[in-house]
N, CA, C and O atoms as a MOPAC input file, in Angstrom:
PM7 MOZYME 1SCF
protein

 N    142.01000 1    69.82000 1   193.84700 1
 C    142.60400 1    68.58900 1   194.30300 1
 C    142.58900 1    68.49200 1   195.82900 1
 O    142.57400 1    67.39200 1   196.38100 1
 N    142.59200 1    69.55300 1   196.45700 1
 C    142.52300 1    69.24700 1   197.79600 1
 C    141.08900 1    68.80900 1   198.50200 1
 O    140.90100 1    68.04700 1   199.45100 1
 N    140.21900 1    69.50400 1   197.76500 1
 C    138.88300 1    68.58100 1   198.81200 1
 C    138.91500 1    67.15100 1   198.69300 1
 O    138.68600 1    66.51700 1   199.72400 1
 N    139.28500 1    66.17300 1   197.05300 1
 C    139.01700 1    64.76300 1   197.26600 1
 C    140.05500 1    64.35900 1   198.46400 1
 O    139.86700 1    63.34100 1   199.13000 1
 N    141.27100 1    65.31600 1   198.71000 1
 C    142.18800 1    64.35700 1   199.79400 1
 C    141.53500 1    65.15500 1   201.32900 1
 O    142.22800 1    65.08600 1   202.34300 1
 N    140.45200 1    65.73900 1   201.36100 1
 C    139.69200 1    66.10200 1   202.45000 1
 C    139.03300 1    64.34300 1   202.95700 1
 O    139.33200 1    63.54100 1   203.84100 1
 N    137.96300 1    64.38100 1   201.76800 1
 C    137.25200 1    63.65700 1   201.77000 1
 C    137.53100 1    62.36500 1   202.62100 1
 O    136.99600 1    61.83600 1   203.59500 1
 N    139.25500 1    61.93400 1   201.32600 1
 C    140.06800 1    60.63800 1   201.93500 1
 C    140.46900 1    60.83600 1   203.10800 1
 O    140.64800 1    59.73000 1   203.61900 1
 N    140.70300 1    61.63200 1   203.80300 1
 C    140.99100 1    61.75600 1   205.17000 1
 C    139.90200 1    61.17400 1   206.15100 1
 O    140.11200 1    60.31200 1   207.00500 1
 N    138.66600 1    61.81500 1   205.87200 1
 C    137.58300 1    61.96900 1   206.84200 1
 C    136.84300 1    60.46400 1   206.57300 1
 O    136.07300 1    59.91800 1   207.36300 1
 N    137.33000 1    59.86300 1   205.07900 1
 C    136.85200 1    58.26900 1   205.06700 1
 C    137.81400 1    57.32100 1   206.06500 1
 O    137.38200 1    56.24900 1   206.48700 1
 N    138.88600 1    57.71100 1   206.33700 1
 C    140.44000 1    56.88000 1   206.49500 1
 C    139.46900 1    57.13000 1   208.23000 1
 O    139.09100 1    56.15800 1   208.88500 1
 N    139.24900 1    58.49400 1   208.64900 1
 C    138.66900 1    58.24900 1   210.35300 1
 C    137.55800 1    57.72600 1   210.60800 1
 O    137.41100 1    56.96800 1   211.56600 1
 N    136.52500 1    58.07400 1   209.72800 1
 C    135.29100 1    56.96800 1   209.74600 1
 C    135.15600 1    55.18300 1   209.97600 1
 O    134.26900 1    54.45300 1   210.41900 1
 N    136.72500 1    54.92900 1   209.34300 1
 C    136.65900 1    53.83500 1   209.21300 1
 C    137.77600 1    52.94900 1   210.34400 1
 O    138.22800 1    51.80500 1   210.30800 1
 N    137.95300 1    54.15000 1   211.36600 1
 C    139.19700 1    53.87500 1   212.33400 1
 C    137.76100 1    53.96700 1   213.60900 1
 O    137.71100 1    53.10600 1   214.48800 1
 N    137.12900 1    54.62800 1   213.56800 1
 C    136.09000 1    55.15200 1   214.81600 1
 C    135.19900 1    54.36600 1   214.09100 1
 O    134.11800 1    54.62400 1   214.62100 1
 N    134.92700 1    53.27900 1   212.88600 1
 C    134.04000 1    51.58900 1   213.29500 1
 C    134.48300 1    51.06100 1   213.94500 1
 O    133.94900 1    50.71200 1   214.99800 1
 N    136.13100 1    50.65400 1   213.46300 1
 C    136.89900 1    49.64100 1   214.31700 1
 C    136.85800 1    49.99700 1   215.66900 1
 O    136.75200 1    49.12600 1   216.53300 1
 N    136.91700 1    50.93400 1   215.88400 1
 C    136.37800 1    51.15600 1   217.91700 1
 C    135.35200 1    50.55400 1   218.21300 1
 O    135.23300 1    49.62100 1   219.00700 1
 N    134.25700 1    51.26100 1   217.34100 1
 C    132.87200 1    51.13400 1   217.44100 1
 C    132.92300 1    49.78200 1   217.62700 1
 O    132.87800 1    49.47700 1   218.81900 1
 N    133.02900 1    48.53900 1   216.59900 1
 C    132.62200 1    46.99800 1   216.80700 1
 C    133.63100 1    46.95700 1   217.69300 1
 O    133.04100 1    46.70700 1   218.74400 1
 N    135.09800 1    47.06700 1   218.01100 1
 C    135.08000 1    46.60300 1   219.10500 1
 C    134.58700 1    46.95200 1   220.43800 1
 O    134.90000 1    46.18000 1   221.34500 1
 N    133.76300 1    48.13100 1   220.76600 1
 C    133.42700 1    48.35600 1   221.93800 1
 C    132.34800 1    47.71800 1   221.92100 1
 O    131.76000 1    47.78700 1   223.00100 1
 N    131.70400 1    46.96700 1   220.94600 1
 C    130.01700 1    45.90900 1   220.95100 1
 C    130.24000 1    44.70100 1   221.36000 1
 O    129.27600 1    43.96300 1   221.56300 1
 N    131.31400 1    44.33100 1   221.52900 1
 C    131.74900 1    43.15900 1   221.89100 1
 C    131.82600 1    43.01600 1   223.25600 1
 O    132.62800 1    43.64900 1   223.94100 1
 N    130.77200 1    41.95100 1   223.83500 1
 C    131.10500 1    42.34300 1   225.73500 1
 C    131.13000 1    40.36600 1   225.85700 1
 O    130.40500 1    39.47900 1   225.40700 1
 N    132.35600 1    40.39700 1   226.69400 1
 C    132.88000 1    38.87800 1   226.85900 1
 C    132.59600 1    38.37100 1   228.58600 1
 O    133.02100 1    39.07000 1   229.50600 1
 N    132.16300 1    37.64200 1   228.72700 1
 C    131.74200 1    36.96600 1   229.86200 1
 C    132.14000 1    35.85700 1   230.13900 1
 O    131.80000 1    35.06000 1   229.26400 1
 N    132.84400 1    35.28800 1   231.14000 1
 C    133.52800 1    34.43300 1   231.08200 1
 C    132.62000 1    33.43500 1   232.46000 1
 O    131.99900 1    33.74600 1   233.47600 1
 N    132.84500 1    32.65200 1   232.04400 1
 C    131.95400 1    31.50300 1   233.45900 1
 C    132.48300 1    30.36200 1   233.87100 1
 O    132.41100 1    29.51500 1   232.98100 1
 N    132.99000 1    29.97200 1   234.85200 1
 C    133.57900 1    29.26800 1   235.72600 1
 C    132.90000 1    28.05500 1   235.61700 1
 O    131.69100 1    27.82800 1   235.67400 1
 N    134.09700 1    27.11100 1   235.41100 1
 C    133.23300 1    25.78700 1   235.31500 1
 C    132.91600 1    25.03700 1   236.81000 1
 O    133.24200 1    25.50800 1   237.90000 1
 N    132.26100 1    23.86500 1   236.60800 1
 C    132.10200 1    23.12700 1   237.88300 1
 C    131.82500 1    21.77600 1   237.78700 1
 O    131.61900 1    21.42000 1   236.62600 1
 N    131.75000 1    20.89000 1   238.63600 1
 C    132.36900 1    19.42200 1   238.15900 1
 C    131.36400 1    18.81800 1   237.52600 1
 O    131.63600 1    17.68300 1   237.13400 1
 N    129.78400 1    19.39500 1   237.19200 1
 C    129.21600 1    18.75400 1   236.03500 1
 C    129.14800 1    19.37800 1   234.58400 1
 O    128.70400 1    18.84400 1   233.56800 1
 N    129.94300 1    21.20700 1   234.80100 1
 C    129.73500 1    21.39900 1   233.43000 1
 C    131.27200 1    22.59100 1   233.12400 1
 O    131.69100 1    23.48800 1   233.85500 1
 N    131.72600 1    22.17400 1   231.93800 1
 C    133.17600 1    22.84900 1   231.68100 1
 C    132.80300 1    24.75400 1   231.28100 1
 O    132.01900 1    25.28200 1   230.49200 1
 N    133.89600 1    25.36300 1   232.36100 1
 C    133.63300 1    26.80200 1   231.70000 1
 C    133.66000 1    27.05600 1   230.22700 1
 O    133.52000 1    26.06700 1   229.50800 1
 N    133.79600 1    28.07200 1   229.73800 1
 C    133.51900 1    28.85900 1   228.75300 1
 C    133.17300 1    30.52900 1   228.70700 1
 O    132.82400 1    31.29900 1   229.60200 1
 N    133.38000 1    30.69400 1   227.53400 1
 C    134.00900 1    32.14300 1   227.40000 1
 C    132.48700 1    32.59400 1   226.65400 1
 O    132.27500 1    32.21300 1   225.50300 1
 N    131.58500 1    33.32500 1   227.30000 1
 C    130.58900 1    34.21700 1   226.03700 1
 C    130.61300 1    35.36800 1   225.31500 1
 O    130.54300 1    36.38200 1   226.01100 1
 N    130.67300 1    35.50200 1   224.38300 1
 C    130.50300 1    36.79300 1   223.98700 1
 C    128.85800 1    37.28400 1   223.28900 1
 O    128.00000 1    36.68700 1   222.63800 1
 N    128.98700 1    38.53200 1   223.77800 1
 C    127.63800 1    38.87000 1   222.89300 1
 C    128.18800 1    40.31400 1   222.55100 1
 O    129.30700 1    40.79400 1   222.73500 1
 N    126.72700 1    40.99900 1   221.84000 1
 C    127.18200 1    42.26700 1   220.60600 1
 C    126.02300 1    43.20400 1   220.61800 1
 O    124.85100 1    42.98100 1   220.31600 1
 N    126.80700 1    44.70300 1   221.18500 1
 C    125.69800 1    45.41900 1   221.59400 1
 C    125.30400 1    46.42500 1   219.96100 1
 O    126.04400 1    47.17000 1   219.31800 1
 N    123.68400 1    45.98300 1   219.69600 1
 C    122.93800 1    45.99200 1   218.59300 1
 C    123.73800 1    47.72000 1   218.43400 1
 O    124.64000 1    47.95300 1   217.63000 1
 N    123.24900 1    48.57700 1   219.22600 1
 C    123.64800 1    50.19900 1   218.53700 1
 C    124.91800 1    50.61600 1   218.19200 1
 O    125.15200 1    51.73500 1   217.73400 1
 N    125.78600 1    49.72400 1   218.40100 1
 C    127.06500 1    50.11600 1   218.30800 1
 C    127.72100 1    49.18900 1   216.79100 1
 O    128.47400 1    49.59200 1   215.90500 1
 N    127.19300 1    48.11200 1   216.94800 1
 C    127.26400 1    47.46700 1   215.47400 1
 C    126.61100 1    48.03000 1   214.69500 1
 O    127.01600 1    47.62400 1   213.60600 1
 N    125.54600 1    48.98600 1   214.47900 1
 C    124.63900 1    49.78300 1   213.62300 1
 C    125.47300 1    50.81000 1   212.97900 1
 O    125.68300 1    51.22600 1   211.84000 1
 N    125.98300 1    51.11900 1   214.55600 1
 C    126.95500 1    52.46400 1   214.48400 1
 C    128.39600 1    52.23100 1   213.98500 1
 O    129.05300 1    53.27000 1   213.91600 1
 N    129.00000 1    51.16400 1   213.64200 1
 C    129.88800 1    50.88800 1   212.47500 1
 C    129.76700 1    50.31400 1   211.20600 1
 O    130.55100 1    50.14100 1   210.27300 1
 N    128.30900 1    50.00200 1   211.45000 1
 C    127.91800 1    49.50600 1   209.33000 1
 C    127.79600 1    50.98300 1   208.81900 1
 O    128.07600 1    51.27600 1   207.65600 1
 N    127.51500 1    51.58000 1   209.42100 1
 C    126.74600 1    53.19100 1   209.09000 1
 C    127.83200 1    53.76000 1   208.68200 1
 O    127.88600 1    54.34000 1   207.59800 1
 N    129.19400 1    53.63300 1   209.79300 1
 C    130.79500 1    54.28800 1   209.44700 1
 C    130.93400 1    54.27800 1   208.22700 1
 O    130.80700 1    55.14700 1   207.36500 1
 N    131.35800 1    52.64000 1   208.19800 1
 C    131.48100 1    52.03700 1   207.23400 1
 C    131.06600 1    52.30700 1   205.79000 1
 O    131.96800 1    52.34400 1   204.95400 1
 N    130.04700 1    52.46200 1   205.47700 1
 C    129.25600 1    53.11000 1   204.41400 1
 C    129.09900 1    54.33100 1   204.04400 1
 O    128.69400 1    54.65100 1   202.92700 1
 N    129.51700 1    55.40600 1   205.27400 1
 C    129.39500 1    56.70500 1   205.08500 1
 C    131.08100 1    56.77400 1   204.10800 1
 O    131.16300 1    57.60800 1   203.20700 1
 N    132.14600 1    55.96600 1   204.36600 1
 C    133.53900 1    55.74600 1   204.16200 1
 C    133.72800 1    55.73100 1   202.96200 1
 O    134.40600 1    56.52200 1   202.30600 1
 N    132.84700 1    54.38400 1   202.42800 1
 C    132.56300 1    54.38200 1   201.26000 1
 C    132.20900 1    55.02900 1   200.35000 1
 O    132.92100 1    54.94800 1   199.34900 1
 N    131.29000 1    55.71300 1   200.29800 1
 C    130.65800 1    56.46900 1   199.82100 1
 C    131.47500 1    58.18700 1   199.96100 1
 O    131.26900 1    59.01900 1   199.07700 1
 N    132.06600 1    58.39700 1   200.75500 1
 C    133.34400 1    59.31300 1   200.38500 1
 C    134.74000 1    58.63500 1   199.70700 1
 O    135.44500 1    59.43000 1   199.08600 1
 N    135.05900 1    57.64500 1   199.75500 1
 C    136.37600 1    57.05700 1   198.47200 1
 C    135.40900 1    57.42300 1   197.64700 1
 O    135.64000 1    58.59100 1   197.33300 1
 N    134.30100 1    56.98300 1   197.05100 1
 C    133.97100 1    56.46900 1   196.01500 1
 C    133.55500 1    58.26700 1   195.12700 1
 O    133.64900 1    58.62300 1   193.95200 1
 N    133.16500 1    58.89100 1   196.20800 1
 C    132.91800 1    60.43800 1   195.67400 1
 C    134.22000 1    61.22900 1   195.69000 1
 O    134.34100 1    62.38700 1   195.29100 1
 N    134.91700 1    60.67100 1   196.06100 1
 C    136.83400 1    61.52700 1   195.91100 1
 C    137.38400 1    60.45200 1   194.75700 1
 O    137.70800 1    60.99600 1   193.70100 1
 N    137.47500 1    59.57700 1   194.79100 1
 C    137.49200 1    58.91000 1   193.27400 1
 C    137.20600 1    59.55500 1   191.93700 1
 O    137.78600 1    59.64700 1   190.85500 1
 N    135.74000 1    60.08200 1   192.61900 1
 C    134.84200 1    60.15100 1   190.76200 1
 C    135.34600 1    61.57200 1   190.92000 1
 O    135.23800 1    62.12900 1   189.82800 1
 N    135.89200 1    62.44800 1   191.90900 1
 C    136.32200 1    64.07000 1   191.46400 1
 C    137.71200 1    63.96400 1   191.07200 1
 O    137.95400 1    64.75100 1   190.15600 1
 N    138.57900 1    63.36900 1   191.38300 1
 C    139.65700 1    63.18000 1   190.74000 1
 C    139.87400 1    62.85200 1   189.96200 1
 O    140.83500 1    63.24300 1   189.29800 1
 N    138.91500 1    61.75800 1   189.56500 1
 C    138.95700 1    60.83000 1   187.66200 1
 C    138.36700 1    61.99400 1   187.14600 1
 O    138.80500 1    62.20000 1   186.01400 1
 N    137.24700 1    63.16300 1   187.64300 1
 C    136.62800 1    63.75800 1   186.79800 1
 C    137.62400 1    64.99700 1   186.18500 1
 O    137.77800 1    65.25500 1   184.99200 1
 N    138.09400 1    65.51300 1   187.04500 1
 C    139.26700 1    66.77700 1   187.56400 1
 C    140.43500 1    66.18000 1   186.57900 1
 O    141.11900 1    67.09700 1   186.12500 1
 N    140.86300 1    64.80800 1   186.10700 1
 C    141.70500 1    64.96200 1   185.04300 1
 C    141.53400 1    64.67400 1   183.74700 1
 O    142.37000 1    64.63400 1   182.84500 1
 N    139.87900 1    64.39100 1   183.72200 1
 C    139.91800 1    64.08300 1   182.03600 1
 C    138.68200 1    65.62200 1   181.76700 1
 O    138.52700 1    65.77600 1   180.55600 1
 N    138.12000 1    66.34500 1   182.34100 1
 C    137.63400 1    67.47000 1   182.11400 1
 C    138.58900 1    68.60000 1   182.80200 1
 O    138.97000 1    68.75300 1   183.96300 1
 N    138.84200 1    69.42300 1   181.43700 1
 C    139.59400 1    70.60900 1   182.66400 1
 C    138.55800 1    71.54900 1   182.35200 1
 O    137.72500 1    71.22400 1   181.50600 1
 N    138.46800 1    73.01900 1   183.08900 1
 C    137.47800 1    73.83000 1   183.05100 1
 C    137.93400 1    74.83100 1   182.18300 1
 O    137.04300 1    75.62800 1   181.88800 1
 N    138.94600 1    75.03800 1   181.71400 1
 C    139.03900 1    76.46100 1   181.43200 1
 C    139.11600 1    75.95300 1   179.51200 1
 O    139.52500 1    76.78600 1   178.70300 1
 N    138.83100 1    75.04900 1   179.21600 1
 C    138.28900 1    74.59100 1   177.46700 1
 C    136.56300 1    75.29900 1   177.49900 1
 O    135.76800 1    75.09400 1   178.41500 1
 N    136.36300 1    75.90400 1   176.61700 1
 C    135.40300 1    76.12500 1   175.71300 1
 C    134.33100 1    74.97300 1   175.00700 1
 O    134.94900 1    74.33900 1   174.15100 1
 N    133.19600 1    74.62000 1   175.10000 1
 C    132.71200 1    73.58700 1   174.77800 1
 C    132.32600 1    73.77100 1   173.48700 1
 O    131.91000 1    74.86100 1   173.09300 1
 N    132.46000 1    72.44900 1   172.52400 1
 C    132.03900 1    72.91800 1   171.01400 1
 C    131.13200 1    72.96800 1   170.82000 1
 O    130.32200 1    72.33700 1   171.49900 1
 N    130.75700 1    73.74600 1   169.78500 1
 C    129.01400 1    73.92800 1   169.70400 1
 C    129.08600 1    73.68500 1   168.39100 1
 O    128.06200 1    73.67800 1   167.70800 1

């Protein structure tokens, strides 16, 4: 029982170090208006760092989803039964 709550741990930081990740892709530029055209705020999104939280993201997943299936597995198989033959 303790590796699937390994697992959930290391999904729970994967998915705290995306949320950094996209927000550090986010770069905001702001531009001063002038009397023929009104400022505004830009943002744009740096490509490796959004890569680098779909990737989190999925690696996250894919540990719930493998600490899931050992825990569902871990209580309907126990090991120490004899298999019928």
């Amino acid at each position: 029982m303790r590796r699937p709550l390994f697992e959930l741990g290391f999904a729970v930081l994967f998915v705290a170090c995306a949320v950094l990740s996209w927000r550090a892709a986010q770069r905001t530029t702001e531009f001063v208006g002038t009397e023929e055209h009104p400022g505004f705020t830009a943002v744009r999104y740096v490509p490796p760092l959004l890569l680098l939280a779909c990737a989190l993201v999925t690696v996250s997943g894919l540990l719930v989803i493998h600490a899931a299936a050992r825990i569902y597995a871990g209580s309907v198989a126990r090991r120490d039964v004899e298999p019928m033959i």
